[in-house]
C-alpha positions as CSV (number, residue, x, y, z in Angstrom):
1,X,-20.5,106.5,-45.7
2,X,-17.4,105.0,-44.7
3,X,-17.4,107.4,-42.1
4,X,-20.8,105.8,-40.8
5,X,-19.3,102.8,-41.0
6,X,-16.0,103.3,-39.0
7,X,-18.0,104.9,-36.5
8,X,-20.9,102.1,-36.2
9,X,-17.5,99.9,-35.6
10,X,-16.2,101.8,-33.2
11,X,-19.5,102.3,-31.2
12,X,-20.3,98.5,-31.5
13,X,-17.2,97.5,-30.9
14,X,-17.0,99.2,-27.7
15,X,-20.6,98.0,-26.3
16,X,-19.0,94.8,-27.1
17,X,-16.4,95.4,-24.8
18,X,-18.3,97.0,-22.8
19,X,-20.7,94.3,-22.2
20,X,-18.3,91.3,-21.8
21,X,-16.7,93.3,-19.5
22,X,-19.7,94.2,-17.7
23,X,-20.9,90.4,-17.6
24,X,-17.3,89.4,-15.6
25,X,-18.5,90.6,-12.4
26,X,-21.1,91.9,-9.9
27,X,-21.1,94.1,-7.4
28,X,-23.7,92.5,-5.5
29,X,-26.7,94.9,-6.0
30,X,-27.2,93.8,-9.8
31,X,-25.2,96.7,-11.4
32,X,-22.1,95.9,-13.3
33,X,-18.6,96.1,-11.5
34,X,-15.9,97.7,-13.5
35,X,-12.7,97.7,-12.8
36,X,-10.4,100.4,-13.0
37,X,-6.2,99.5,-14.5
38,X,-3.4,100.8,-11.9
39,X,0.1,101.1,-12.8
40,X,1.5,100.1,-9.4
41,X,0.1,97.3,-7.5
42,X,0.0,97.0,-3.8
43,X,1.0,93.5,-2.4
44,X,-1.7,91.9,-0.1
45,X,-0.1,90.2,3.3
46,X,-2.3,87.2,4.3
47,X,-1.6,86.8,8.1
48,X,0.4,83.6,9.1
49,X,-1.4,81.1,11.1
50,X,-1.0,81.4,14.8
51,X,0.2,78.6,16.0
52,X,-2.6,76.7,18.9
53,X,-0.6,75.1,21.7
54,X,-2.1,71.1,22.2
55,X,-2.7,70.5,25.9
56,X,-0.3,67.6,27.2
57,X,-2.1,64.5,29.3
58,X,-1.0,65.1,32.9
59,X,-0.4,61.3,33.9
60,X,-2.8,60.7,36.8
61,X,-3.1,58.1,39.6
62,X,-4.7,54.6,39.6
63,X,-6.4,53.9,42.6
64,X,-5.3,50.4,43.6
65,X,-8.4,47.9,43.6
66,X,-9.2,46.7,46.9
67,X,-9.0,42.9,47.5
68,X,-12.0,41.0,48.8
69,X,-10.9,37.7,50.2
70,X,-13.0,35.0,49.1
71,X,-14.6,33.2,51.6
72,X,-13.5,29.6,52.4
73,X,-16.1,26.8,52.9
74,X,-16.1,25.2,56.3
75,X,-16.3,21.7,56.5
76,X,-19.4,20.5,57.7
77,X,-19.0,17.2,59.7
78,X,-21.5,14.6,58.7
79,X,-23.7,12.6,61.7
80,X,-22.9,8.7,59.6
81,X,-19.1,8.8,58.9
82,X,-18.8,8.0,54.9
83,X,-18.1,4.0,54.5
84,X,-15.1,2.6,52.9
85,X,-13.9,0.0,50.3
86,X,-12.0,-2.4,52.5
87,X,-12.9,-5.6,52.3
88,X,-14.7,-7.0,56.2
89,X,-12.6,-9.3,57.9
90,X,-14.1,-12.6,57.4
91,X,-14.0,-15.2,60.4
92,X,-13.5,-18.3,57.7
93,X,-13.5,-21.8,58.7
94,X,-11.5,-22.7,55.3
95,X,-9.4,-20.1,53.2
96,X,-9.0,-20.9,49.6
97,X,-6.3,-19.4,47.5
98,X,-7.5,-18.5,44.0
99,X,-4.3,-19.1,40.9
100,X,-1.6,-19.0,43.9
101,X,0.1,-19.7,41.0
102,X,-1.0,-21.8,38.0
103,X,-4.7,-22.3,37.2
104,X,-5.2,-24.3,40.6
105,X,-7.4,-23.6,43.7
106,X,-4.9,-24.0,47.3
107,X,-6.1,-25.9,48.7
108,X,-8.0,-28.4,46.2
109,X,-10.1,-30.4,48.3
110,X,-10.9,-30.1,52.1
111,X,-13.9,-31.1,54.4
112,X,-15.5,-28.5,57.0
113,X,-18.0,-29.4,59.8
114,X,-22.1,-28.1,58.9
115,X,-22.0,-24.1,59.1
116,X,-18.5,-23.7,58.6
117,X,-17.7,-20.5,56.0
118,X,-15.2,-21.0,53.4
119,X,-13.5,-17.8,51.8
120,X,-12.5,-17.7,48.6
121,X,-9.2,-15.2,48.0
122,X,-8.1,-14.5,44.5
123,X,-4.4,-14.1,44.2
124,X,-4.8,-13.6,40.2
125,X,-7.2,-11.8,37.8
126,X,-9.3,-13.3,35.3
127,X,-11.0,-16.3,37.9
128,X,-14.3,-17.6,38.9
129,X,-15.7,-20.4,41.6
130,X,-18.6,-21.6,40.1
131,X,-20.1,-25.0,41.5
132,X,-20.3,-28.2,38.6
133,X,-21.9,-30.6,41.8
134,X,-23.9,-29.8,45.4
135,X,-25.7,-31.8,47.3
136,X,-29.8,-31.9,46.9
137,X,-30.8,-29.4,49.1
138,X,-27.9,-26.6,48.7
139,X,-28.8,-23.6,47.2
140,X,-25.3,-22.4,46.7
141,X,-24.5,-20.9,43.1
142,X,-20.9,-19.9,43.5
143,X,-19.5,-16.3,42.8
144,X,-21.8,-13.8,41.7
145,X,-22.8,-13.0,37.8
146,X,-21.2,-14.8,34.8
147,X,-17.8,-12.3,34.9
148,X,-14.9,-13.0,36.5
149,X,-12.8,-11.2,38.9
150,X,-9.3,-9.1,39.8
151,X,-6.4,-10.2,42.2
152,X,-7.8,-9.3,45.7
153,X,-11.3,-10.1,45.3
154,X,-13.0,-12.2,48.3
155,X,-15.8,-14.3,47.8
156,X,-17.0,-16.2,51.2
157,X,-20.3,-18.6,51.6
158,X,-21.2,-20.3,55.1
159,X,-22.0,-24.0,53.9
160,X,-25.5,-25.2,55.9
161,X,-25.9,-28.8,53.6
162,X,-23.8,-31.9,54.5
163,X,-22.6,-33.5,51.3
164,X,-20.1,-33.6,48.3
165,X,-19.5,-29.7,46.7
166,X,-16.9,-29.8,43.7
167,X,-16.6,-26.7,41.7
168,X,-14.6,-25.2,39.1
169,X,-13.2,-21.4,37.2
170,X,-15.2,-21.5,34.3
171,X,-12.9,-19.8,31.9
172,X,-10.2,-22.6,33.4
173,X,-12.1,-25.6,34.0
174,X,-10.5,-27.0,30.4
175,X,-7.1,-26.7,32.1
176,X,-8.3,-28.3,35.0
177,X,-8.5,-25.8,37.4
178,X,-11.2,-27.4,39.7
179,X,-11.8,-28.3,43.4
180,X,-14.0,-30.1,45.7
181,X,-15.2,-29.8,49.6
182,X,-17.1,-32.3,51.8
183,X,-19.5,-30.8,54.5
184,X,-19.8,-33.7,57.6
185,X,-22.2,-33.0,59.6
């Protein structure tokens, strides 16, 4: 029986084998691959890449943009030419110098016929002429608004009521900056 035994070993021990070394491979079709032990071994050559040759940008030519010139804007002449600031000659009776120096009027008092026009220069900034007596009848108010005004401002008024005018710069009349006017007829 030992016999048996040694023999049952050997068979099963070579299905074993057998088996594990069927189950290491397929051949494709479902059978099992063996594989059969050479003593000499051929080396396998695995073919070097070929190098690919990388195309080179070929610089190319720019077309220069073409310039458009920009139309230019003709001046288009207007029928009423545009006015401007400069103060109209006034044909005064009277001229009045406004802080020719100190807080004083230049003259400070004169007398002008009926219809005579008295202009008012300022030769400082900061004055007014505003009127603190008129005759009954005059409608005169002095310069216009409350404000006051810069170094050449004009101010001119054509005086149509005889009588006694005296006026003042409000923001001056404290330091006495004041004048007065007759109108004869």
């Amino acid at each position: 029986m030992k016999r048996n035994r040694r023999q049952f070993l050997g068979v099963f021990a070579t299905t074993v084998i057998g088996t594990v070394a069927g189950c290491s491979g397929d051949g494709g079709d479902g059978t099992a691959a063996t594989e059969t032990a050479t003593d000499t071994a051929t080396p396998t050559q695995t073919a070097a890449p070929t190098p690919t040759e990388t195309a080179t940008p070929t610089p190319t030519e720019t077309a220069t943009p073409t310039e458009t010139p920009t139309p230019t804007a003709t001046p288009t002449p207007t029928a009423t030419p545009t006015p401007t600031a400069t103060p109209t000659p006034v044909d005064a009776d009277q001229e009045v110098a406004v802080a020719p120096g100190d807080f004083v009027f230049d003259p400070e008092t004169f007398e002008i016929p009926v219809g005579s026009t008295v202009l008012w220069v300022w030769e400082a900034g900061g004055h007014n002429v505003k009127p603190t007596a008129t005759p009954e009848g005059s409608d005169w108010s002095g310069t216009p608004g409350d404000g006051t005004y810069s170094s050449g401002y004009q101010y001119a008024y054509t005086f149509e009521v005889p009588g006694e005018y005296e006026y003042h710069c409000v923001p001056h009349q404290s330091l006495d900056m004041v004048g007065s006017f007759t109108v004869t007829e």
